[in-house]
Wavefront OBJ file of the C-alpha trace (Angstrom):
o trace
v -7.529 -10.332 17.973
v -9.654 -7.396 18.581
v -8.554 -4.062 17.157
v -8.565 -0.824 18.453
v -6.818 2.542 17.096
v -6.299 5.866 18.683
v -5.661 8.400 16.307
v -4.299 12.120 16.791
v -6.080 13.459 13.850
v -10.101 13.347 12.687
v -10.088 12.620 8.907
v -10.665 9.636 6.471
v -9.537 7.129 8.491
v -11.371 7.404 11.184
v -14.647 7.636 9.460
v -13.364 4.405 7.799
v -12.566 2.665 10.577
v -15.743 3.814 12.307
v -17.653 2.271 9.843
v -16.203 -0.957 9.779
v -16.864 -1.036 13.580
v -13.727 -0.659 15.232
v -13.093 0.693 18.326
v -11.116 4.235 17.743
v -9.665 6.295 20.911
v -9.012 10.395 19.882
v -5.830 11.357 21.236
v -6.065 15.312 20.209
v -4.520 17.028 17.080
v -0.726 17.089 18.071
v 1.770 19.556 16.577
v 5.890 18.428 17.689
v 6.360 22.321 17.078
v 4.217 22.611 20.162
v 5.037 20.749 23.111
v 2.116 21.085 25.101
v -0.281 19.363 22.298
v 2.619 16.659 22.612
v 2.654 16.479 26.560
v -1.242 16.378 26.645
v -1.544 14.010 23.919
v 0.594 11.676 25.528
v -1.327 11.627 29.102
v -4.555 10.892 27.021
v -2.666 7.462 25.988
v -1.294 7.119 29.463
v -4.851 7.149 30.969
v -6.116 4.859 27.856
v -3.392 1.778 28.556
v -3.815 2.162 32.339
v -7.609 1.995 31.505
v -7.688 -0.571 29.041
v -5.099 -3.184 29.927
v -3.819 -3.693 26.697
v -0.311 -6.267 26.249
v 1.353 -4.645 23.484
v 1.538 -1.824 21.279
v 2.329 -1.902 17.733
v 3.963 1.471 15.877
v 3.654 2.338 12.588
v 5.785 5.126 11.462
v 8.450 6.896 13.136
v 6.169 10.010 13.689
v 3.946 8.352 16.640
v 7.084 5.966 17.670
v 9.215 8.745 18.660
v 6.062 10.941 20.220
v 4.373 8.119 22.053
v 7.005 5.028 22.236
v 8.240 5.946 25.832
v 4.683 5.967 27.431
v 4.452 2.543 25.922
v 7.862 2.044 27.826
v 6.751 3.498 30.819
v 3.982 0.905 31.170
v 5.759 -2.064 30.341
v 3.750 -3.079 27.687
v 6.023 -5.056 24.878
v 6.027 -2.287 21.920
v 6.390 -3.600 17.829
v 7.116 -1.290 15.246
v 6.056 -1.608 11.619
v 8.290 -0.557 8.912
v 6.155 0.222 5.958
v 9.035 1.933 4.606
v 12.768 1.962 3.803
v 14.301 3.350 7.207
v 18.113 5.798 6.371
v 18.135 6.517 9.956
v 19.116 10.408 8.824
v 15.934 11.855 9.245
v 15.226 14.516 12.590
v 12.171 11.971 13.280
v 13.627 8.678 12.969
v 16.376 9.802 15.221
v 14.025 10.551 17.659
v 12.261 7.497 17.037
v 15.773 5.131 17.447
v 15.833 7.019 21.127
v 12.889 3.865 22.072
v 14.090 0.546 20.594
v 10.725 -2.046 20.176
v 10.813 -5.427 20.847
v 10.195 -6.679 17.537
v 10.389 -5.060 13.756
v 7.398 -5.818 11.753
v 8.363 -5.396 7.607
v 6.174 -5.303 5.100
v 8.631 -6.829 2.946
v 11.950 -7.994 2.781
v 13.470 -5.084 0.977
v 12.567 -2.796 3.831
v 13.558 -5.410 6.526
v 17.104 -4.598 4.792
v 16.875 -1.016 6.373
v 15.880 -1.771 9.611
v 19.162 -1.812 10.971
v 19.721 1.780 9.898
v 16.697 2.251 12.726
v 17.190 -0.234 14.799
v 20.337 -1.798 15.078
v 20.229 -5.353 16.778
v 16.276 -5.638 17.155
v 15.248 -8.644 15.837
v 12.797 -8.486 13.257
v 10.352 -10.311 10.711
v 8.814 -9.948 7.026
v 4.897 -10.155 7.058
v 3.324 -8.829 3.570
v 0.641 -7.042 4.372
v -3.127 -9.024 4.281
v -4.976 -7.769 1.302
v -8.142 -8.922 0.241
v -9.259 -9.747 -3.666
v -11.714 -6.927 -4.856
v -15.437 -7.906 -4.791
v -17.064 -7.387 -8.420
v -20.250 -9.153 -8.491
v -20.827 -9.376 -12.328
v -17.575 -8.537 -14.147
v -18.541 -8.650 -17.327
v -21.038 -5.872 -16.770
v -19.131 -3.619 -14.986
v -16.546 -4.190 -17.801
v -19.581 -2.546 -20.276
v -20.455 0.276 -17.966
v -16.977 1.306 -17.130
v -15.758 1.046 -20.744
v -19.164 2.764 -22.012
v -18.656 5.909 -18.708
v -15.041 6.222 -20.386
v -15.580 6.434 -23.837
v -13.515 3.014 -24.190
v -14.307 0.492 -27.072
v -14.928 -3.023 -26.040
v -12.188 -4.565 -28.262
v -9.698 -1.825 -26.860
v -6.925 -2.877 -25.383
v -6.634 -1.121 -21.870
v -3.474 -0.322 -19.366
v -4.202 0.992 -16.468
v -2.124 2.484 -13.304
v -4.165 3.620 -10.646
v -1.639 5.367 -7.979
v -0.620 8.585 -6.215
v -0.013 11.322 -8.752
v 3.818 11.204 -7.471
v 7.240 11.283 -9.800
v 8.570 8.034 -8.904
v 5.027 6.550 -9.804
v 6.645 6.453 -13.218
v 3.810 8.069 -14.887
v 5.932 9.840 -17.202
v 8.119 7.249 -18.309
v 4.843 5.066 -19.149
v 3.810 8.032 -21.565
v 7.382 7.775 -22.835
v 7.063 3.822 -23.789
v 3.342 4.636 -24.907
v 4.326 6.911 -27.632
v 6.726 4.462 -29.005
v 3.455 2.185 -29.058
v 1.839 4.715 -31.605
v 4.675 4.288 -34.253
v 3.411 0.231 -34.345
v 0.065 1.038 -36.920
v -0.619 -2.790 -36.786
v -0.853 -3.225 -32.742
v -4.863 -2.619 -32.743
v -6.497 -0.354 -30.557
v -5.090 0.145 -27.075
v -6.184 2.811 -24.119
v -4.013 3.853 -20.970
v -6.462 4.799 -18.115
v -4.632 7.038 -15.631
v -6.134 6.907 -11.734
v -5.194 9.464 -9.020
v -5.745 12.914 -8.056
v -3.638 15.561 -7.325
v -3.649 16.683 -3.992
v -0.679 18.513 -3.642
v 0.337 21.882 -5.647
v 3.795 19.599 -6.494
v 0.879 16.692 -7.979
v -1.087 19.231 -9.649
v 1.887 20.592 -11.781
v 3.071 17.297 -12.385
v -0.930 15.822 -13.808
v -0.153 19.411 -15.725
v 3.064 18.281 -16.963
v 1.960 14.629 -18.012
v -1.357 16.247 -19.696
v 1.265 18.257 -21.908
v 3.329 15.024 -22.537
v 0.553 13.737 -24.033
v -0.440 16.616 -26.262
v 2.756 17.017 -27.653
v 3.405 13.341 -28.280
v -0.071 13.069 -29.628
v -1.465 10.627 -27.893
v -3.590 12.143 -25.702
v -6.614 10.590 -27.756
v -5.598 7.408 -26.089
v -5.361 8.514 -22.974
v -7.664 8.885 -20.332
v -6.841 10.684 -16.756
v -9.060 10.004 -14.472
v -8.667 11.348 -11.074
v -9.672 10.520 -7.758
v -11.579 7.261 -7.852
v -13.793 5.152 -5.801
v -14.104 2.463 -7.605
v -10.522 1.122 -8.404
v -12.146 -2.657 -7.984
v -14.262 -1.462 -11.078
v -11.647 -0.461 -13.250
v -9.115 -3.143 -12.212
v -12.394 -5.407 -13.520
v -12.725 -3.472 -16.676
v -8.963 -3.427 -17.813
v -6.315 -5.447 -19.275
v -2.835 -4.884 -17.922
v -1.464 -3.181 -15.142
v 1.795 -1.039 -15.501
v 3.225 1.133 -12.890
v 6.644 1.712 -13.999
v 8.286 3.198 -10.783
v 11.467 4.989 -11.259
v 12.251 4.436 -7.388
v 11.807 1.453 -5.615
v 7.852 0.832 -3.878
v 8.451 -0.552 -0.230
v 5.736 -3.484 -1.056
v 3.555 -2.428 -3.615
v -0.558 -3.425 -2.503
v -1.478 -2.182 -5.717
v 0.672 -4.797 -7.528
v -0.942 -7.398 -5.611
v -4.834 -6.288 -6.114
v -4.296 -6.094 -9.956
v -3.192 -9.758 -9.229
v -6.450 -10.347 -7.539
v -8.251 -8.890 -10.338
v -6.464 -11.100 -12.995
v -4.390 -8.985 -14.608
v -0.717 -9.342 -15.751
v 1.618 -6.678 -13.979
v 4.366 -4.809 -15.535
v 6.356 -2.775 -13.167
v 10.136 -1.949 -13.201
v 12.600 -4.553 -11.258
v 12.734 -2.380 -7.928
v 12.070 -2.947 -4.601
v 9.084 -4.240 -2.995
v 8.170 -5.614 -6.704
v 10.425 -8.178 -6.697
v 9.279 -10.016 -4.392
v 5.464 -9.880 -5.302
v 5.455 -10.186 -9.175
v 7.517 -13.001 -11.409
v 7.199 -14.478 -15.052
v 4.387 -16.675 -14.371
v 2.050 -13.417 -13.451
v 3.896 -10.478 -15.158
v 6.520 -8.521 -16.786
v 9.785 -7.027 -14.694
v 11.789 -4.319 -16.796
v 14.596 -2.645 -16.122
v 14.669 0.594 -14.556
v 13.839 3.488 -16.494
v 14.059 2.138 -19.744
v 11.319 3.006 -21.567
v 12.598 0.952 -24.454
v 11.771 -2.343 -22.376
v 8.168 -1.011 -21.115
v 6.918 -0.509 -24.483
v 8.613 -3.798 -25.640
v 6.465 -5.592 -22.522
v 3.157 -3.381 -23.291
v 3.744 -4.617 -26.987
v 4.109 -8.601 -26.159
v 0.747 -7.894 -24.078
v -1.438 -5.903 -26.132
v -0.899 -8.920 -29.081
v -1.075 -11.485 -26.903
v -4.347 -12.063 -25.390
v -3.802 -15.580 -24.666
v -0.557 -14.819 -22.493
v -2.137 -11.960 -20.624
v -4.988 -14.611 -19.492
v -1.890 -17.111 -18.438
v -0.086 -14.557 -16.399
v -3.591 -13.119 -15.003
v -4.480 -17.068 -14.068
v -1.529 -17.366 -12.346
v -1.535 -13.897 -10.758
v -4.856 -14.677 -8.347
v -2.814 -17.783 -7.124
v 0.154 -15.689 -6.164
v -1.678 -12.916 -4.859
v -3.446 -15.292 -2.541
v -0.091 -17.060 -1.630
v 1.217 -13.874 -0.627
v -1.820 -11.970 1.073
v -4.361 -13.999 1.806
v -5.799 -12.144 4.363
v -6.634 -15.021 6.788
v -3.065 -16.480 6.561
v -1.534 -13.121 7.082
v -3.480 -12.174 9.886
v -2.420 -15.630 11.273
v 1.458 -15.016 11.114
v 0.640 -11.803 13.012
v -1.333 -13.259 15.784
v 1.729 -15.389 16.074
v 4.304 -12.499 15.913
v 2.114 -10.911 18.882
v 1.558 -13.721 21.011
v 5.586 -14.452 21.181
v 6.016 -11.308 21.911
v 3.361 -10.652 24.460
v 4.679 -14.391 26.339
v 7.868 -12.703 27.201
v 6.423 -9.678 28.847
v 2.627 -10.097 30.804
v 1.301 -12.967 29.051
v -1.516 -11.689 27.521
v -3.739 -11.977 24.373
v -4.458 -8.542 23.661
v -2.337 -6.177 21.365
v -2.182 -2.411 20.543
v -0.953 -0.500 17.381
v 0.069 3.232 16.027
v -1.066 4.337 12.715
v 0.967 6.473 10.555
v -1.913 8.938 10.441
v -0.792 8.806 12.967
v -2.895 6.869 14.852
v -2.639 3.668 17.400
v -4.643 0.490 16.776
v -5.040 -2.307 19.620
v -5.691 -5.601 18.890
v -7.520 -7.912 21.457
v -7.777 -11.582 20.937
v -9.937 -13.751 22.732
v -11.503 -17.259 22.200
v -14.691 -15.898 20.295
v -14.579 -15.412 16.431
v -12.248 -12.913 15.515
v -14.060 -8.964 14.474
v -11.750 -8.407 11.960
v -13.116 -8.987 8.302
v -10.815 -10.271 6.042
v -8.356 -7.629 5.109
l 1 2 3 4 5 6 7 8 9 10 11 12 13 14 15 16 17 18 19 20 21 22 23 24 25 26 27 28 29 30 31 32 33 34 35 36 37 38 39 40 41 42 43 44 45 46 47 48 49 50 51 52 53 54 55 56 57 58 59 60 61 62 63 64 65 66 67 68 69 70 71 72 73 74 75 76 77 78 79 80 81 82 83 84 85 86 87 88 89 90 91 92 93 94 95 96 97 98 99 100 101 102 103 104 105 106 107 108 109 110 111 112 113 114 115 116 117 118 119 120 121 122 123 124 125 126 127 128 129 130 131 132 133 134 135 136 137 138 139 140 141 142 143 144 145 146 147 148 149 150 151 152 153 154 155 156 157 158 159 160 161 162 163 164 165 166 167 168 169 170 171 172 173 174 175 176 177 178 179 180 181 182 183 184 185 186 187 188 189 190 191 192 193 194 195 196 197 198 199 200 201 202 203 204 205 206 207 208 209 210 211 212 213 214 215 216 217 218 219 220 221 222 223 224 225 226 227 228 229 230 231 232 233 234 235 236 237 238 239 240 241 242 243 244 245 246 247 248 249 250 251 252 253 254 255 256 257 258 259 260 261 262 263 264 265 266 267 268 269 270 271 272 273 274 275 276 277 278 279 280 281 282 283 284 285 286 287 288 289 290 291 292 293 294 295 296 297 298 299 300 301 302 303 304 305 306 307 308 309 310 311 312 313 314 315 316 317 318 319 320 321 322 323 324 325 326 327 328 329 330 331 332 333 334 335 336 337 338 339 340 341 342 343 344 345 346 347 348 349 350 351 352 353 354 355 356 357 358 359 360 361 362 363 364 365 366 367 368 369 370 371 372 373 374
């Protein structure tokens, strides 16, 4: 497979993509509240299929589906969509979208399969967890000491971290709820919650605001650390203990769950969604739904239990791997495309949207495939 993308808007991904040496086609900025940025956006990927003789064309949010699925149509190419999400149907957009059925449904789990129908009723459609590669941390140990030492973190400490979007249903808040309940316990040791994400919404920056109070008032802001935008999530992952991300609505997947797997850590997370199917009780903790009672009962069983959290983080790289490998994954796609390109043009080659929104081709010939692993 050989990937390309054509994206509508300049920005991170792009330069990303750029850099890892894909092929990337510029559409134009499009606005749906202006037509003509629609119309002219859409002969630009007219000209590019025509020109490029690509087989199929992959979707991945409703956005570029319902702007861009009919010139896919109008060229005959076979078109796959991608839910990365849970689909109502409700929604001005994915009403549009429905107005182009694909060929296939791609789902990034099996809890968002379950919506599809609510899209696309009667498409056929398959669960493929996304490929995700384990972090590279050359020396762990001594990124453990210079992350710890940047952060003002003792060695013997204890950490939790959740590195996420600053969002609500991240479950920030309820994690500060189960943490104070932690301070009561004088004979738990020393423990540290590491908070990664920036605001970058006026919404996220009341919320950090909020949580920031919760702390203060709870007094246990000493123990926490918020962090921001980071880089270097590998790093941290590396130089913590436990991962917690107690949603309080359900994650479609959850790739964070499965790179604190990578990174050997035990995963506590609330029994919701996309979660379910990625962590069990040989790698980490489920709890119930907003019950903070249950967190900080998990958090406590953890922090005492060094030996356990090395158990669960053991058995966490093997499920992580089962899940995601990146090589196996990209496999089962190749698959996915090839049936679908064999009952259209017979092909090898394969195109995709990006919810950026963007479209990515894939090409696949019988030299060794360009895409690195993940």
């Amino acid at each position: 497979m050989e990937p390309h993308f054509a994206l509508c808007f300049e920005g991170r991904l792009k330069d990303e993509l750029t850099s890892a040496g894909t092929v990337v086609h510029l559409l134009g900025k499009v606005r749906a509240s202006r037509p003509w940025t629609v119309w002219q956006a859409r002969r630009r990927l007219h000209r590019l299929l025509a020109r490029e003789h690509f087989d199929a064309v992959i979707s991945h949010s409703c956005w570029p589906h319902a702007l861009f699925a009919a010139v896919v149509g109008s060229r005959g190419l076979p078109l796959i969509f991608w839910a990365h999400g849970v689909h109502i149907g409700r929604h001005w957009l994915e009403r549009w979208a429905r107005h182009t059925k694909p060929d296939l449904v791609l789902a990034n789990s099996r809890f968002s399969r379950s919506a599809v129908p609510n899209l696309f009723p009667g498409v056929p459609s398959e669960v493929l967890y996304l490929p995700v590669s384990p972090p590279v941390v050359a020396d762990r140990a001594q990124v453990r000491r210079e992350i710890r030492t940047a952060l003002q973190t003792p060695e013997d400490a204890t950490v939790i971290l959740q590195a996420s979007r600053l969002e609500r249903w991240k479950g920030h808040a309820l994690l500060l709820q189960a943490l104070d309940q932690l301070q009561e316990l004088p004979d738990l040791g020393n423990w540290i919650c590491w908070i990664a994400g920036g605001a970058q919404r006026p919404q996220e920056v009341a919320y950090l605001e909020e949580l920031k109070a919760t702390a203060a008032s709870r007094g246990i802001a000493n123990r926490i650390r918020f962090l921001g935008q980071r880089p270097d999530v590998p790093q941290l992952l590396a130089a913590a203990d436990i991962h917690c991300q107690a949603n309080t609505s359900p994650e479609p997947f959850g790739i964070a769950f499965v790179e604190a797997l990578y990174a050997g850590l035990p995963v506590v997370t609330t029994a919701l969604g996309g979660a379910l199917e990625i962590v069990d009780d040989t790698c980490g903790v489920l709890v119930p739904p907003g019950d903070s009672h249950a967190l900080a009962a998990a958090l406590r069983r953890l922090i005492r239990n060094g030996s356990w959290r090395r158990t669960l983080g053991v058995a966490g790289q093997a499920r992580a791997r089962y899940l995601c490998d990146p090589l196996t994954q990209l496999g089962r796609l190749k698959e996915s495309l090839q049936a679908i390109v064999r009952k259209g043009e017979k092909s090898l080659v394969t195109k995709s949207f990006n919810p950026e929104p963007a479209a990515t081709a894939f090409r696949e010939s019988h030299a060794p495939s360009p895409l690195a692993p993940g």
